[in-house]
ROFI-961758 format. One line per field, with one value per atom (N, C-alpha, C, CB): residue number from 0; x, y, z. Coordinates in Angstrom, 1 decimal, padded with zeros to 4 digits. Glycine has a CB too. Layout:
<nodes>
nr: c(NUM, ...)
px: c(X, ...)
py: c(Y, ...)
pz: c(Z, ...)
</nodes>
This chain:
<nodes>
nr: c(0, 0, 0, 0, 1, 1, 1, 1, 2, 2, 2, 2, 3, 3, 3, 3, 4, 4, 4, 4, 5, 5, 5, 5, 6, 6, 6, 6, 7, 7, 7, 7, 8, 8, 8, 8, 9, 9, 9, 9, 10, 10, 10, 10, 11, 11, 11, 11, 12, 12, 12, 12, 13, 13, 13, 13, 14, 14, 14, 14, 15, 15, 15, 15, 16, 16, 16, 16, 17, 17, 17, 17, 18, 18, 18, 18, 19, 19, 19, 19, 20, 20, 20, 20, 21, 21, 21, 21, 22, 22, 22, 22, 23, 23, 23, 23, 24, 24, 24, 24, 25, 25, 25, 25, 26, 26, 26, 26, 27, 27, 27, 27, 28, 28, 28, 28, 29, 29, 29, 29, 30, 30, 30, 30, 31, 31, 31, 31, 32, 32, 32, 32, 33, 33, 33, 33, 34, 34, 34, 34, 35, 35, 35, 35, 36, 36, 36, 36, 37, 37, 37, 37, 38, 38, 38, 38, 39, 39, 39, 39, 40, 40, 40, 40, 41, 41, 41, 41, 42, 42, 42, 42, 43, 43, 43, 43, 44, 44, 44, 44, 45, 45, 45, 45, 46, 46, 46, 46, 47, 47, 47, 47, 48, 48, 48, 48, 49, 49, 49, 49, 50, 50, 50, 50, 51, 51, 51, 51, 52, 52, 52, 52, 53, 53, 53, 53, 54, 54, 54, 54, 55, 55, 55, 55, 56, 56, 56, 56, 57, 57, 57, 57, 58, 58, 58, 58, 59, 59, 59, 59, 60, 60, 60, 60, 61, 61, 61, 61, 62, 62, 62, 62, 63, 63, 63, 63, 64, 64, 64, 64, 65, 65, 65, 65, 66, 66, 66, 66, 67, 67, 67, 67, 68, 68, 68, 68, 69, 69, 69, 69, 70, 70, 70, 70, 71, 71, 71, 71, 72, 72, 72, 72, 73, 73, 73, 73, 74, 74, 74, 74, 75, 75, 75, 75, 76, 76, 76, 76)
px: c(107.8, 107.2, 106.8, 108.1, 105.1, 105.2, 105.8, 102.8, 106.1, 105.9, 105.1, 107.0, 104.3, 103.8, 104.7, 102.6, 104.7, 105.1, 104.0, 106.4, 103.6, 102.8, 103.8, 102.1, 102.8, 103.9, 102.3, 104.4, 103.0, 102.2, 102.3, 101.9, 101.4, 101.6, 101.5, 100.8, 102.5, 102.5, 102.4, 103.4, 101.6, 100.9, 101.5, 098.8, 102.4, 102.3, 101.9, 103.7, 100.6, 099.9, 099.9, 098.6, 100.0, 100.5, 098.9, 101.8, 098.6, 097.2, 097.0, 096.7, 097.4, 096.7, 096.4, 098.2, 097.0, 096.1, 097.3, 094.4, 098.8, 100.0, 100.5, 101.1, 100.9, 101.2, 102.3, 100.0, 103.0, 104.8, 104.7, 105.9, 106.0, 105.8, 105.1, 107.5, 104.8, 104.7, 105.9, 103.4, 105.4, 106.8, 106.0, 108.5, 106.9, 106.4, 107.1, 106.6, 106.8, 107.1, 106.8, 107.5, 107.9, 107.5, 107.5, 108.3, 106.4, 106.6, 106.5, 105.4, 107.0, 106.4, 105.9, 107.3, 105.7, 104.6, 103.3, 104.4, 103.2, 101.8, 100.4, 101.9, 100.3, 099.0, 099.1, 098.6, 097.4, 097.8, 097.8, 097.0, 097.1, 097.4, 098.6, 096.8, 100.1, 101.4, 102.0, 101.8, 101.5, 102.1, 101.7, 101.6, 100.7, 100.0, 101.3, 098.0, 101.4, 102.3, 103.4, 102.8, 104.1, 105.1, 105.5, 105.0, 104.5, 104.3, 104.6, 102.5, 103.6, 103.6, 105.6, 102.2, 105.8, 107.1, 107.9, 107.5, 108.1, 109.1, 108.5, 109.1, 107.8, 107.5, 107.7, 106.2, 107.8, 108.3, 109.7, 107.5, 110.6, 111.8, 112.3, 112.7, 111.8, 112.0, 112.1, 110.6, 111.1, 110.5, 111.4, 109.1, 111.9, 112.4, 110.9, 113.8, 110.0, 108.6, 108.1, 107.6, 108.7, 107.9, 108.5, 107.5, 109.7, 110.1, 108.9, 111.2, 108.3, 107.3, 105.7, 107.1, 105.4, 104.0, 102.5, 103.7, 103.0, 101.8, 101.6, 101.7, 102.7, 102.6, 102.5, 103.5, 101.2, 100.8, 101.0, 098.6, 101.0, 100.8, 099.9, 101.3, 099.8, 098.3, 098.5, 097.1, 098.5, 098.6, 097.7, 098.7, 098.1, 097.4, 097.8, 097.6, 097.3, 097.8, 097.3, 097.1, 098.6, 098.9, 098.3, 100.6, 097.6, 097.5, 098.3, 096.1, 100.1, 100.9, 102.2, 101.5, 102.8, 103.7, 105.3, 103.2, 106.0, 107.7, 108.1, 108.9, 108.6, 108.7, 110.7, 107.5, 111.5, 112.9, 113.7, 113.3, 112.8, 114.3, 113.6, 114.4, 112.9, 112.5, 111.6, 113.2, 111.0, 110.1, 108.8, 110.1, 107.8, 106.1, 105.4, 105.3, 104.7, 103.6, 102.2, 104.1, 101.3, 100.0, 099.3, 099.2, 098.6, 098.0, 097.2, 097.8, 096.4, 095.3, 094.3, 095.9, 094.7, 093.5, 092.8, 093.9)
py: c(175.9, 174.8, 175.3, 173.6, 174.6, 175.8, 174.2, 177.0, 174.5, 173.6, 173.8, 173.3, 173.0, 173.1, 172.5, 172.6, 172.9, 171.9, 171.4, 172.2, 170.4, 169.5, 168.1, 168.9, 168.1, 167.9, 166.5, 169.8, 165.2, 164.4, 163.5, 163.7, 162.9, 162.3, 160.8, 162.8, 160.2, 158.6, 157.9, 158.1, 157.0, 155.6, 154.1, 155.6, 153.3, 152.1, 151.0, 151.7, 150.4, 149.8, 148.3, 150.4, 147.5, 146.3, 145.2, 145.7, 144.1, 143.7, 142.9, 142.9, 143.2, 142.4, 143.9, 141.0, 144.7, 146.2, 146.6, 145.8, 146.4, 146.8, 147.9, 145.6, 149.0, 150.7, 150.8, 152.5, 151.7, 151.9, 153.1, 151.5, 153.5, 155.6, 155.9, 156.7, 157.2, 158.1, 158.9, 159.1, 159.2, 160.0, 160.7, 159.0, 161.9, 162.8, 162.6, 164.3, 162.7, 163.3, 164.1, 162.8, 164.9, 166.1, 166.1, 167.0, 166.3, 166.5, 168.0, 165.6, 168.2, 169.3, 169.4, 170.2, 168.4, 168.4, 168.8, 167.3, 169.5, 170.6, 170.1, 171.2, 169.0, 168.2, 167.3, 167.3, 167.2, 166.5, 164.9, 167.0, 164.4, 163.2, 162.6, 163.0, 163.4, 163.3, 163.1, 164.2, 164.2, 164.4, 163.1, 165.9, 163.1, 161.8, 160.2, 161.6, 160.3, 158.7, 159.3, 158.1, 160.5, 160.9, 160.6, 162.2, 160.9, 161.0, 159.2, 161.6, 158.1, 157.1, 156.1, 156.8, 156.4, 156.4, 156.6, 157.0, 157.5, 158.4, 157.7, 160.3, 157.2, 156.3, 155.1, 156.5, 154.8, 153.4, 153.1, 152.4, 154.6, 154.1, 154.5, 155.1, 155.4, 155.8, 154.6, 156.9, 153.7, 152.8, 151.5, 152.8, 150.9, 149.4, 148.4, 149.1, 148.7, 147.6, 147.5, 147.9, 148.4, 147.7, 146.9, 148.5, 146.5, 145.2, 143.8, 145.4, 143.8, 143.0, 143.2, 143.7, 141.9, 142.3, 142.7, 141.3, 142.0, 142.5, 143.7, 141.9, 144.7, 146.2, 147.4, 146.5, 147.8, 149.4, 150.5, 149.6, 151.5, 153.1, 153.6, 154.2, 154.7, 155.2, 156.6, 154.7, 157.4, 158.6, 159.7, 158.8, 161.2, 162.1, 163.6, 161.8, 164.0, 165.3, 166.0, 166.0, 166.9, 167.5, 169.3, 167.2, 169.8, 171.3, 171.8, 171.7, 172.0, 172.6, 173.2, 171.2, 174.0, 175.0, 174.8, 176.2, 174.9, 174.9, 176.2, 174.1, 176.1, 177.9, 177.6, 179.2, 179.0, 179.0, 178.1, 180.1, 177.8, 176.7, 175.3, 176.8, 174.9, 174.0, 172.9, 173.8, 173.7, 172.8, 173.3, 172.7, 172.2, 172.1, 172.9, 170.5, 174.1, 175.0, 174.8, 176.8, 174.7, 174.9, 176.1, 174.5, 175.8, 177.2, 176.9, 177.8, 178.1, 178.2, 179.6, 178.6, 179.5, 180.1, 179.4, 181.0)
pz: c(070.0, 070.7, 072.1, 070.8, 072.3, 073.8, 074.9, 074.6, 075.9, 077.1, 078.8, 077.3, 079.1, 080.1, 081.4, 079.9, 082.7, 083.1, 084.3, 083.5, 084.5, 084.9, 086.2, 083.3, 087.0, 088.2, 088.5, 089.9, 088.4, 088.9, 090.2, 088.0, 090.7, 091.7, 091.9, 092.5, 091.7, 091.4, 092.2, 091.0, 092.8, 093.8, 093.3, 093.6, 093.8, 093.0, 093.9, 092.3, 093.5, 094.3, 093.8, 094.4, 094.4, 093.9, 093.8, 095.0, 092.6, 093.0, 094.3, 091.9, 095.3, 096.7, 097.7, 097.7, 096.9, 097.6, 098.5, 098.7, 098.3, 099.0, 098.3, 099.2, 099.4, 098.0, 098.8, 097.9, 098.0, 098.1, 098.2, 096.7, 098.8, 098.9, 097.7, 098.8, 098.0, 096.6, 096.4, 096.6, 094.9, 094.7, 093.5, 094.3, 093.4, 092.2, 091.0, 092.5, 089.4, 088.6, 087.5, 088.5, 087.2, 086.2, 084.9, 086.2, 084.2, 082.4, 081.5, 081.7, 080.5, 080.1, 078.6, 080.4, 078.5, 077.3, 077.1, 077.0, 076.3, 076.0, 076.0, 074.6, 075.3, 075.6, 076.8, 074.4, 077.3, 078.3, 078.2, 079.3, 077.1, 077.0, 076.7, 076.4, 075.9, 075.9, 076.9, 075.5, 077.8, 079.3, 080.2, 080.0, 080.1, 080.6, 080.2, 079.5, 079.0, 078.7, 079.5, 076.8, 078.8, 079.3, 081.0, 078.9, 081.4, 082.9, 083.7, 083.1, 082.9, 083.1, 082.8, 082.2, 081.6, 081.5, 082.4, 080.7, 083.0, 083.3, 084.9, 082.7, 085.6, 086.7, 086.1, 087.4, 085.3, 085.6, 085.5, 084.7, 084.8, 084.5, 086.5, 082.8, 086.8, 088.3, 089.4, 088.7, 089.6, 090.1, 089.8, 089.6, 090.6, 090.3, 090.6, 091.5, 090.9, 090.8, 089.8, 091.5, 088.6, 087.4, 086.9, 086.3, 086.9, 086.9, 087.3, 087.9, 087.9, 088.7, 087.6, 090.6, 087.3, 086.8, 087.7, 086.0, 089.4, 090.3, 090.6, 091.4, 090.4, 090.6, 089.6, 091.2, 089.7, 088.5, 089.6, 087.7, 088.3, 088.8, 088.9, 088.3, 089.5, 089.2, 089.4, 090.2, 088.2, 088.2, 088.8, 087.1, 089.2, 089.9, 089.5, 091.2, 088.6, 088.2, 089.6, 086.5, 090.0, 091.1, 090.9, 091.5, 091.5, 091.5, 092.5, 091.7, 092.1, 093.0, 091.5, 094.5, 092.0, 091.6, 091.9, 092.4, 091.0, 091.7, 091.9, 090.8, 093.2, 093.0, 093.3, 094.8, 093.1, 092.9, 093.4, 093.3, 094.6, 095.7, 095.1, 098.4, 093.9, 093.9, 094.7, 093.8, 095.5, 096.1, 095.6, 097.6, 096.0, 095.4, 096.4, 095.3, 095.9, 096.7, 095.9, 096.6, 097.3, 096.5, 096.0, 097.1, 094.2, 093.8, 094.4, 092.6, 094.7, 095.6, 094.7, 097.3, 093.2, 092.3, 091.3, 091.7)
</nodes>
């Protein structure tokens, strides 16, 4: 099984146009449409506003890297 890992960037903007930090999360599912639900899931289990029906996500596949100490670097190829 291969895995990718794919680092997104989550916005939860509420409908009167009010947004909450962002916050990241990670999937590694090989297709990106997988990764994509996967991705959506895994923010809302994160998030106590989805509890609320005036607030969505809005996903952002991130072009950045985890390097050893765990933090996000940008690729820059």
């Amino acid at each position: 099984m291969n895995a990718k890992l794919r680092i997104w960037r989550v916005a939860t903007i509420s409908k009167t146009g009010m947004h909450a930090p962002l916050f990241f999360v990670e999937t590694t599912e090989f297709k990106i449409e997988k990764a994509e639900i996967e991705a959506l899931k895994k923010a809302r289990a994160k998030s106590s506003l989805s509890r609320f029906d005036n607030w969505g996500f809005e996903l952002t596949k991130c072009k950045v890297r985890k390097d050893e100490f765990g933090r996000y670097i940008k690729h820059h190829q």
